[in-house]
PyMOL Python script that loads the backbone (N, CA, C, O; Angstrom):
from pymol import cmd

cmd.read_pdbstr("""\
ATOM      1  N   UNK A   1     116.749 159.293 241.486  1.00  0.00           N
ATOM      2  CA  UNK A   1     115.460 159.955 241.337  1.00  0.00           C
ATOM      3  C   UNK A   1     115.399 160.559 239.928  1.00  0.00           C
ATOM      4  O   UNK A   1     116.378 161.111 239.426  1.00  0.00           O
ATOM      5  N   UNK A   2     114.140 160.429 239.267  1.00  0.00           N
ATOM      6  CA  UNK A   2     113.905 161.077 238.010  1.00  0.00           C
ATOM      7  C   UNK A   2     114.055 162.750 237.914  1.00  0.00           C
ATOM      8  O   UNK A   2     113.781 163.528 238.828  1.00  0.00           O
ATOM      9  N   UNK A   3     114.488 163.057 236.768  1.00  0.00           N
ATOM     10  CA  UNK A   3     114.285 164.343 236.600  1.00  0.00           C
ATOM     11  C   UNK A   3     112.344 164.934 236.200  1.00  0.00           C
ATOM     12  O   UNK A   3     111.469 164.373 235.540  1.00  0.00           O
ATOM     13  N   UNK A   4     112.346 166.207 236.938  1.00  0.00           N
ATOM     14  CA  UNK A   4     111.269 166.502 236.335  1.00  0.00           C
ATOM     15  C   UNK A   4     110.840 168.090 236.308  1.00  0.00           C
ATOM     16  O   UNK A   4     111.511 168.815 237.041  1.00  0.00           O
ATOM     17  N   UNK A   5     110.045 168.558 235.724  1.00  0.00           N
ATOM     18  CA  UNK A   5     110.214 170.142 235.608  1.00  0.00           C
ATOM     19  C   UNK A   5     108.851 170.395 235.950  1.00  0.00           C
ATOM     20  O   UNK A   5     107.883 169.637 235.916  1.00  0.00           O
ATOM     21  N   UNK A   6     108.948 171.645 236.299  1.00  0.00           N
ATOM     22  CA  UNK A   6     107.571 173.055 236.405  1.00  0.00           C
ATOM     23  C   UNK A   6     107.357 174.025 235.252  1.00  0.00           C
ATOM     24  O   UNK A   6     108.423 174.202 234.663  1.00  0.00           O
ATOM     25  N   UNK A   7     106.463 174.637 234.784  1.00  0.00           N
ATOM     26  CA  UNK A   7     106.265 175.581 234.029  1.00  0.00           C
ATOM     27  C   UNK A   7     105.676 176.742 234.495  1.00  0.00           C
ATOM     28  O   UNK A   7     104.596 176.556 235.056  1.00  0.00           O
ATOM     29  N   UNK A   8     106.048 177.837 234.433  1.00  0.00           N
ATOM     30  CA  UNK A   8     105.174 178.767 235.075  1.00  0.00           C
ATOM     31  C   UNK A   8     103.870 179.043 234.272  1.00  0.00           C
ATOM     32  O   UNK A   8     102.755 179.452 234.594  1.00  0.00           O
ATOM     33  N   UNK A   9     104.547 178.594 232.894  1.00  0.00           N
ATOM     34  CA  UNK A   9     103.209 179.400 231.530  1.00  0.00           C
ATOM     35  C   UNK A   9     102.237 177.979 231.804  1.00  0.00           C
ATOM     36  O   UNK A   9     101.117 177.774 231.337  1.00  0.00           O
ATOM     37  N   UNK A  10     102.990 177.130 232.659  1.00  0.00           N
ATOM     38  CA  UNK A  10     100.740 176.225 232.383  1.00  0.00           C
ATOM     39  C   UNK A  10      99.885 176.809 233.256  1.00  0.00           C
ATOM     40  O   UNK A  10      98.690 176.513 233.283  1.00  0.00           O
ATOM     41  N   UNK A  11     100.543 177.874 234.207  1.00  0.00           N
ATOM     42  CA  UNK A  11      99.369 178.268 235.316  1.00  0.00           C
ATOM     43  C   UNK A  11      99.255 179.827 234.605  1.00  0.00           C
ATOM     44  O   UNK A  11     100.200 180.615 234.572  1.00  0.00           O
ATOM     45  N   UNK A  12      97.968 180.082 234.074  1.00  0.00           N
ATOM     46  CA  UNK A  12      98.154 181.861 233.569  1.00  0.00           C
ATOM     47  C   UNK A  12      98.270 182.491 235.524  1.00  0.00           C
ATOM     48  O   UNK A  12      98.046 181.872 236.565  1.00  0.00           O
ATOM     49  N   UNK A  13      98.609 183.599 235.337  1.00  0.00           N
ATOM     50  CA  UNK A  13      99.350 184.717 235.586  1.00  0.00           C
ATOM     51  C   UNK A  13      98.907 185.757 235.415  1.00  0.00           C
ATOM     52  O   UNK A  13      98.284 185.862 234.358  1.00  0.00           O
ATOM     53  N   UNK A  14      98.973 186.864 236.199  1.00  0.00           N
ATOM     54  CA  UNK A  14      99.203 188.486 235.941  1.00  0.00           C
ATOM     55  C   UNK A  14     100.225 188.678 235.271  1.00  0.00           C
ATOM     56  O   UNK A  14     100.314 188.954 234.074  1.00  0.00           O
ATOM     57  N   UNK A  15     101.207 188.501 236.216  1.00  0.00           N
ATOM     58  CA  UNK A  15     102.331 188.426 235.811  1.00  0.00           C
ATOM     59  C   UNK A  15     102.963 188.346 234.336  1.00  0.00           C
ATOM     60  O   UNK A  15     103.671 189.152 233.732  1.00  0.00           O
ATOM     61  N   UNK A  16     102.545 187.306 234.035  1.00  0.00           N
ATOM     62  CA  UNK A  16     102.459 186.562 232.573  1.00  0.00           C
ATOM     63  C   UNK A  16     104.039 185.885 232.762  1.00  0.00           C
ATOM     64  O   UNK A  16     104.807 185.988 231.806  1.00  0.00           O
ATOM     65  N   UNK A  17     104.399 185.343 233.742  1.00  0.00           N
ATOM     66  CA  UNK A  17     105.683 184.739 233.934  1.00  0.00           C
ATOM     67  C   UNK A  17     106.246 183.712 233.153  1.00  0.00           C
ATOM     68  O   UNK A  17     105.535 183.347 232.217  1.00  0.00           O
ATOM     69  N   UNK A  18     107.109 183.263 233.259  1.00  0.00           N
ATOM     70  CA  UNK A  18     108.058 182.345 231.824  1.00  0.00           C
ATOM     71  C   UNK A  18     108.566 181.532 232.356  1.00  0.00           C
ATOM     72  O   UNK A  18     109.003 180.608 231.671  1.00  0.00           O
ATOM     73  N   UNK A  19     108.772 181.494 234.058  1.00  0.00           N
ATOM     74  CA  UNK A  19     110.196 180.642 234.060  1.00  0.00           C
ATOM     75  C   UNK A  19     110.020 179.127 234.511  1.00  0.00           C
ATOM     76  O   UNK A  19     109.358 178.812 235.500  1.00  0.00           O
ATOM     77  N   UNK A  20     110.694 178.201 233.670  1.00  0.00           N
ATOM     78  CA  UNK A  20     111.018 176.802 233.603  1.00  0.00           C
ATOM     79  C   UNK A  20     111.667 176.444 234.541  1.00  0.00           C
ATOM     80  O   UNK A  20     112.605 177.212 234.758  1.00  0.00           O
ATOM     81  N   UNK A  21     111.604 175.651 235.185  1.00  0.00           N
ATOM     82  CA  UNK A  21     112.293 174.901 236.460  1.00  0.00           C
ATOM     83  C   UNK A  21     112.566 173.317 236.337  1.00  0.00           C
ATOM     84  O   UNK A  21     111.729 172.547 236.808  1.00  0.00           O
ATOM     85  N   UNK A  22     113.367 172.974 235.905  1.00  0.00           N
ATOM     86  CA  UNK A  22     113.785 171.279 236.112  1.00  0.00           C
ATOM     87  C   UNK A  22     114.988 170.904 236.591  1.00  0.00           C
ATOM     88  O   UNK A  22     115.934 171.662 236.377  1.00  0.00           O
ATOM     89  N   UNK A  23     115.223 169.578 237.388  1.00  0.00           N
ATOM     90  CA  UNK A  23     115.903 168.449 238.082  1.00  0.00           C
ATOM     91  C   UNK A  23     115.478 168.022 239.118  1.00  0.00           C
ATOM     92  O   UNK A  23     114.407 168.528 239.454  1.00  0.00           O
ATOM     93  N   UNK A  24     115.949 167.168 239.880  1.00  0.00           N
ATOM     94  CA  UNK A  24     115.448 165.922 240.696  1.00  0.00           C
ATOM     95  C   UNK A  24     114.001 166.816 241.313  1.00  0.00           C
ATOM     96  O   UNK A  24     113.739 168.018 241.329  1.00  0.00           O
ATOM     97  N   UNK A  25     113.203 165.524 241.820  1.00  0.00           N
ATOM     98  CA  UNK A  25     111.929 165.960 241.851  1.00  0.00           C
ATOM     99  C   UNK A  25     112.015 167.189 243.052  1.00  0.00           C
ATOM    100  O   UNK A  25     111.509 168.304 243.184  1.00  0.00           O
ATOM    101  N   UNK A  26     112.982 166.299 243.874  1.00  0.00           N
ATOM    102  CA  UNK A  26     113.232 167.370 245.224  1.00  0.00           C
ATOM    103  C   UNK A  26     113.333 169.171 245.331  1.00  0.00           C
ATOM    104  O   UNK A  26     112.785 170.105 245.916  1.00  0.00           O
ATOM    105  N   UNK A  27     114.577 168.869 244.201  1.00  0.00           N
ATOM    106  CA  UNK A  27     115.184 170.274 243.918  1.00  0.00           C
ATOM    107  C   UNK A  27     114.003 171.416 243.503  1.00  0.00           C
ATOM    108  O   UNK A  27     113.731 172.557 243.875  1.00  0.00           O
ATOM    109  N   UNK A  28     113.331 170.228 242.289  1.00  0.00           N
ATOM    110  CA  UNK A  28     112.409 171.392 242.112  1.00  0.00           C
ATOM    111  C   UNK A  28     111.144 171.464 242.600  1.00  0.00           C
ATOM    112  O   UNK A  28     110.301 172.083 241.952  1.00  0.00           O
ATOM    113  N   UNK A  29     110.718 170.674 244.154  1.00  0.00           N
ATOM    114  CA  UNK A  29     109.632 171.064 244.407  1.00  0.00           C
ATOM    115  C   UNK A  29     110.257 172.365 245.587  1.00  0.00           C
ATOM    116  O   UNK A  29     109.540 173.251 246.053  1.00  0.00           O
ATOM    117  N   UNK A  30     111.561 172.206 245.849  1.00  0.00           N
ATOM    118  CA  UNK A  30     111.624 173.564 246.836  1.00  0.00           C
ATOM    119  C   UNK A  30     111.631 174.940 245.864  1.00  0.00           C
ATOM    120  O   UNK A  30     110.946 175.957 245.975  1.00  0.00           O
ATOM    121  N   UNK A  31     112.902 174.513 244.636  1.00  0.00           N
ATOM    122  CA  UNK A  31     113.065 175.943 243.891  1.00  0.00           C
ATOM    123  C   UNK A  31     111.370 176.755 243.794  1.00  0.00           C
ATOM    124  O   UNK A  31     110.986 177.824 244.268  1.00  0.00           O
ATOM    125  N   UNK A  32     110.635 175.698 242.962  1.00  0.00           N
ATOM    126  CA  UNK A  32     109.487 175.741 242.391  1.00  0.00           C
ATOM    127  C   UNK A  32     108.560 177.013 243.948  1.00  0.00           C
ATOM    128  O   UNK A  32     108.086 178.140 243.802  1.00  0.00           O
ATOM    129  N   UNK A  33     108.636 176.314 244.994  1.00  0.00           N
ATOM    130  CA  UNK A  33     107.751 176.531 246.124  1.00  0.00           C
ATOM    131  C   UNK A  33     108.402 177.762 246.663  1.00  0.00           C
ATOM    132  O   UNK A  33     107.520 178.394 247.246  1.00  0.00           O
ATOM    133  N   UNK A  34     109.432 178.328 246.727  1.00  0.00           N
ATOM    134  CA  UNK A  34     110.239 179.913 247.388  1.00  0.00           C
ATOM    135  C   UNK A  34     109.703 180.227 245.786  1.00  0.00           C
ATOM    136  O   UNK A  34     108.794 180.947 246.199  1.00  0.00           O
ATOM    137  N   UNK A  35     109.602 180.255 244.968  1.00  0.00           N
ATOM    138  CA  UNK A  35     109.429 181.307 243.720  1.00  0.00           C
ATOM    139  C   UNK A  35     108.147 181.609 243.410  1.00  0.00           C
ATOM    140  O   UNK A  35     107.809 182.617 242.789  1.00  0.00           O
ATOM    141  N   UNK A  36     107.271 180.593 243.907  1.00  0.00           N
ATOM    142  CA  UNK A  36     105.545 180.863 244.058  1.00  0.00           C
ATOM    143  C   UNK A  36     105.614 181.427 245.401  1.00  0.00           C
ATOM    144  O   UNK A  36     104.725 182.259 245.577  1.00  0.00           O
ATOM    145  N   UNK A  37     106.418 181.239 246.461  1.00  0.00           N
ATOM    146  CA  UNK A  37     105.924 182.470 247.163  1.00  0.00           C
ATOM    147  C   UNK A  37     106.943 183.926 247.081  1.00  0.00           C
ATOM    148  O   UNK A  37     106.439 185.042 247.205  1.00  0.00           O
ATOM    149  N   UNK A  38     107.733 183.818 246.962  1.00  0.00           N
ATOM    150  CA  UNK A  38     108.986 185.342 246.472  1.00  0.00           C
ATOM    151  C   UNK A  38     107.876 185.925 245.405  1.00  0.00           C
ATOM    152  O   UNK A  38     107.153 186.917 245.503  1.00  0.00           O
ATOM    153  N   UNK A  39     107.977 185.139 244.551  1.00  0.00           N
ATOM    154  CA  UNK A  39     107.416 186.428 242.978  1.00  0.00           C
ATOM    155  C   UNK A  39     105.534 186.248 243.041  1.00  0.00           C
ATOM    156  O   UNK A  39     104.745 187.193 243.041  1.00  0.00           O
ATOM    157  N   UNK A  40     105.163 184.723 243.091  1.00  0.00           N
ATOM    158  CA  UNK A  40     103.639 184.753 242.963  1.00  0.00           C
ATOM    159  C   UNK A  40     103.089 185.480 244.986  1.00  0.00           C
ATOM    160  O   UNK A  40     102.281 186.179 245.596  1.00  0.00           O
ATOM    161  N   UNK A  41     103.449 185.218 245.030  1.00  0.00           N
ATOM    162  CA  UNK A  41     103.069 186.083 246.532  1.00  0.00           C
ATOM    163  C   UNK A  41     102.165 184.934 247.345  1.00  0.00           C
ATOM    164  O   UNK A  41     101.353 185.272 248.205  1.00  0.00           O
ATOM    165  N   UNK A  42     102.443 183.259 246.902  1.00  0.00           N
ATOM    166  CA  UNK A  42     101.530 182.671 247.927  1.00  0.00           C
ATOM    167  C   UNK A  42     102.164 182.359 248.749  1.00  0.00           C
ATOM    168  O   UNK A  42     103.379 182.536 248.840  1.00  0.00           O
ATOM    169  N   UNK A  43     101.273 181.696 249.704  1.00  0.00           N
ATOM    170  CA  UNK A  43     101.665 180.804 250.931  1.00  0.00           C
ATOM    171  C   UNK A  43     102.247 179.850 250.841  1.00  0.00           C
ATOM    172  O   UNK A  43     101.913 179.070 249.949  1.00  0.00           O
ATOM    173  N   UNK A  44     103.893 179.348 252.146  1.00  0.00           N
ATOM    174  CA  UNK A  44     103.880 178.170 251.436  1.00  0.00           C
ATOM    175  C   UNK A  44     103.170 177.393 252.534  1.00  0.00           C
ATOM    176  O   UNK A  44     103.397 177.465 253.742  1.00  0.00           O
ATOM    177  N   UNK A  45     102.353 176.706 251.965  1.00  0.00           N
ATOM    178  CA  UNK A  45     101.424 175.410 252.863  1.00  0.00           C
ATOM    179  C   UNK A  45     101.518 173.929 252.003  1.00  0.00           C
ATOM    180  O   UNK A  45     101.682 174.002 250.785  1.00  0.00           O
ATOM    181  N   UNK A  46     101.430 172.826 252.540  1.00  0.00           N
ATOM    182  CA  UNK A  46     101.553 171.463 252.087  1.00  0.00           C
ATOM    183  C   UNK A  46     100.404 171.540 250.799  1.00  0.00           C
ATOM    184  O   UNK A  46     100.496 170.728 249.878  1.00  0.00           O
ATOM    185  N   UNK A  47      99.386 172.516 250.812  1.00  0.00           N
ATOM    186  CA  UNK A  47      98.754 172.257 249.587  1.00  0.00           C
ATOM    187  C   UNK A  47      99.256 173.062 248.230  1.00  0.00           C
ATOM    188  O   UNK A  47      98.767 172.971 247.104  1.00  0.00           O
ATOM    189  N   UNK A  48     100.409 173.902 248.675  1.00  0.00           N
ATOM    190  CA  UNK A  48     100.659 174.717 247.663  1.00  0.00           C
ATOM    191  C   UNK A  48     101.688 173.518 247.055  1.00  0.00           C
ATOM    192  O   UNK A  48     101.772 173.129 245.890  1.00  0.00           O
ATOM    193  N   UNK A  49     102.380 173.105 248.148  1.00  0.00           N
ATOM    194  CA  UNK A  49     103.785 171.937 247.858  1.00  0.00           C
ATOM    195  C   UNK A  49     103.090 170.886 246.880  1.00  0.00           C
ATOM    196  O   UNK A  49     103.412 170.358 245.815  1.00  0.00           O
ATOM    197  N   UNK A  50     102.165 170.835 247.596  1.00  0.00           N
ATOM    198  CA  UNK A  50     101.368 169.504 247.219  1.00  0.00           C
ATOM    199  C   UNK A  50     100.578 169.751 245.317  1.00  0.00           C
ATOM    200  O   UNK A  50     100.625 168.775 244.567  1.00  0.00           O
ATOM    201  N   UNK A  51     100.034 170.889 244.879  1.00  0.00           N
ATOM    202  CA  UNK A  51      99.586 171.272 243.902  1.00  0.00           C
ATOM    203  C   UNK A  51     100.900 171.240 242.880  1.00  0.00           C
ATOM    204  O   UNK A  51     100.782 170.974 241.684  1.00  0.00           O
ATOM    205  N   UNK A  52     102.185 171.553 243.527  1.00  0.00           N
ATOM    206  CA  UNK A  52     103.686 172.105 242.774  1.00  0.00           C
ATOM    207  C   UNK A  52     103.686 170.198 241.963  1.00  0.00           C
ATOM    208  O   UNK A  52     103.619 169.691 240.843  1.00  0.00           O
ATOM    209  N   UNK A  53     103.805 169.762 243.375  1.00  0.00           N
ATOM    210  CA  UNK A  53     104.413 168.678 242.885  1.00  0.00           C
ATOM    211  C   UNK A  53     103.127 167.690 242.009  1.00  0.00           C
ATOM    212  O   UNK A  53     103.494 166.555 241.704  1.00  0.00           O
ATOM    213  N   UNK A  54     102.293 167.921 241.781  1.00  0.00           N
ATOM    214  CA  UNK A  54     101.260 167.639 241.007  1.00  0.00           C
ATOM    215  C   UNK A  54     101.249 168.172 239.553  1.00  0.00           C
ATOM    216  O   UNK A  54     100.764 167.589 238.583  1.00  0.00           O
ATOM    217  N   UNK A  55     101.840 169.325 239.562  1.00  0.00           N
ATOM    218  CA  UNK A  55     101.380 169.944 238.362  1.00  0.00           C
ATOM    219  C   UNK A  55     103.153 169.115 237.179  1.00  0.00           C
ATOM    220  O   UNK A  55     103.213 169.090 235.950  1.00  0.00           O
ATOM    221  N   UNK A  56     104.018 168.705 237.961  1.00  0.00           N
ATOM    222  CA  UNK A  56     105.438 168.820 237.555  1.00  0.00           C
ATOM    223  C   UNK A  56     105.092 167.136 236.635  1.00  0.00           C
ATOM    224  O   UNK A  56     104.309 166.192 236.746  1.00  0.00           O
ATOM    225  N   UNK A  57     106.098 167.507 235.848  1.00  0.00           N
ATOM    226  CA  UNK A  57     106.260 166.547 234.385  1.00  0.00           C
ATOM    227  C   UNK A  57     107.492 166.318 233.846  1.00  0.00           C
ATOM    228  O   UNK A  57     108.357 167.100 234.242  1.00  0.00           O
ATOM    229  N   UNK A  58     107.822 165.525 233.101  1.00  0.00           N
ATOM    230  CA  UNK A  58     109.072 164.616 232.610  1.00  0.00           C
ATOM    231  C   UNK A  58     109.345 166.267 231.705  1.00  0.00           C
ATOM    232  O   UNK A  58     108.595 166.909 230.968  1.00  0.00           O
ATOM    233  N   UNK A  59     110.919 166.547 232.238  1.00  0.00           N
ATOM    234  CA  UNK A  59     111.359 167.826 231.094  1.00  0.00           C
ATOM    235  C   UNK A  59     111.346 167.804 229.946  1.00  0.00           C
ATOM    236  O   UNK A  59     111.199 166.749 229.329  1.00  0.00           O
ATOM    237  N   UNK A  60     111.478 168.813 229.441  1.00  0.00           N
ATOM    238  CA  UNK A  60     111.731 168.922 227.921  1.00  0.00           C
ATOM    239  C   UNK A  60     112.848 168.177 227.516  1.00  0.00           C
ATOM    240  O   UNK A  60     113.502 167.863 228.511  1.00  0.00           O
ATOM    241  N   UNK A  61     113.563 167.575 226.002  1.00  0.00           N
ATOM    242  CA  UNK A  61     114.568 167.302 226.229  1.00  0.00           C
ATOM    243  C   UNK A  61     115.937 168.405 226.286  1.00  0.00           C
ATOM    244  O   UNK A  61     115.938 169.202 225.348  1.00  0.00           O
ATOM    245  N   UNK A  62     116.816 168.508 227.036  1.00  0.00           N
ATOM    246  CA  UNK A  62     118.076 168.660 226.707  1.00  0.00           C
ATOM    247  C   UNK A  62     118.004 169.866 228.176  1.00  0.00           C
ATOM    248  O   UNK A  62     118.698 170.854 228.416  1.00  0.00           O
ATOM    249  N   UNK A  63     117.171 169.413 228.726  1.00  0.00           N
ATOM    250  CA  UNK A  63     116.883 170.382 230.296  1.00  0.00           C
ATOM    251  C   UNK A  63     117.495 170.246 230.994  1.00  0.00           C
ATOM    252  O   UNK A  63     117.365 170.853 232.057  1.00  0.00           O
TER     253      UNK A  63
END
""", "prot")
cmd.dss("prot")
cmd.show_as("cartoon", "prot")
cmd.util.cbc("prot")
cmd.orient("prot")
């Protein structure tokens, strides 16, 4: 499976959060999905999963 990452800074924020998330698509659609709901305070529902894994892209290099 490809690697691929999340950004927190493409979605603005209150918060104004920073944190980068990449490897296999899997890994980071769970990391990605407990940290939008732990710190962003959402729900997790198949559309939040579903938006995560939509928004995710080929990493930076050396990620």
């Amino acid at each position: 499976m490809a690697r691929k990452a999340t950004d927190c800074r493409d979605t603005p924020s209150v918060s104004g959060c920073s944190l980068y998330i990449s490897g296999e698509e899997d890994e980071v659609l769970r990391a990605a999905t407990a940290h939008a709901v732990d710190v962003h305070e959402h729900t997790d529902t198949p559309e939040l999963r579903e938006e995560i894994r939509a928004s995710m892209k080929d990493p930076l290099p050396g990620t």
